[in-house]
C-alpha positions in Angstrom: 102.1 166.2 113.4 104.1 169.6 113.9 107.6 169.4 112.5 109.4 169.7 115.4 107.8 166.3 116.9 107.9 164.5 113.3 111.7 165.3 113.3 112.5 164.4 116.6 111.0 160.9 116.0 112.9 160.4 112.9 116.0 160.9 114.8 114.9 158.0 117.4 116.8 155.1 116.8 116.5 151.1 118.4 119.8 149.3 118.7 121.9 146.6 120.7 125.2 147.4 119.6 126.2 150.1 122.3 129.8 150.9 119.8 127.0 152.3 117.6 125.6 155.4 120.0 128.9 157.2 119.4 127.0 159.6 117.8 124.5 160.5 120.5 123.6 163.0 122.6 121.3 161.0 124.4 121.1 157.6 125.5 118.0 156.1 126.7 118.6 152.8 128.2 115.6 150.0 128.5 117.2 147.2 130.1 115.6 144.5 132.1 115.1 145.2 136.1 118.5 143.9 137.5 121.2 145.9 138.7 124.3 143.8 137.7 123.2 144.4 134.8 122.2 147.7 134.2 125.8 148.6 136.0 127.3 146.4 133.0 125.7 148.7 130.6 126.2 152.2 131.9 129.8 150.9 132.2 130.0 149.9 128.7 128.3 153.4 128.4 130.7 155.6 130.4 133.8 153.9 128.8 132.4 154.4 125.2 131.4 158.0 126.5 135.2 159.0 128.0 136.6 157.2 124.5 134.7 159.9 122.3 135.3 162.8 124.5 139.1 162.3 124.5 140.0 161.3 121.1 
């Protein structure tokens, strides 16, 4: 595997606490089909988002 791509996939990270993607520059979300819900999330996203970006 080149080191690049073994790097990047170390970096990957699986979690359900969205307080812990602080951190991240990147957010993949994988959330079941259902619009109520995914708006739910990317809320919880952009308020977690506009917390870090102004403190």
């Amino acid at each position: 595997m080149p080191a690049i791509l073994s790097t990047a996939t170390i970096s990957i990270i699986s979690t359900g606490a969205i307080n812990a993607l602080t951190d991240s520059r990147l957010v993949i979300e994988a959330i079941v089909e259902n619009l109520g819900a995914k708006r739910q999330v990317f809320a919880r996203l952009e308020a977690l988002y506009e917390e870090s970006f102004h403190a």
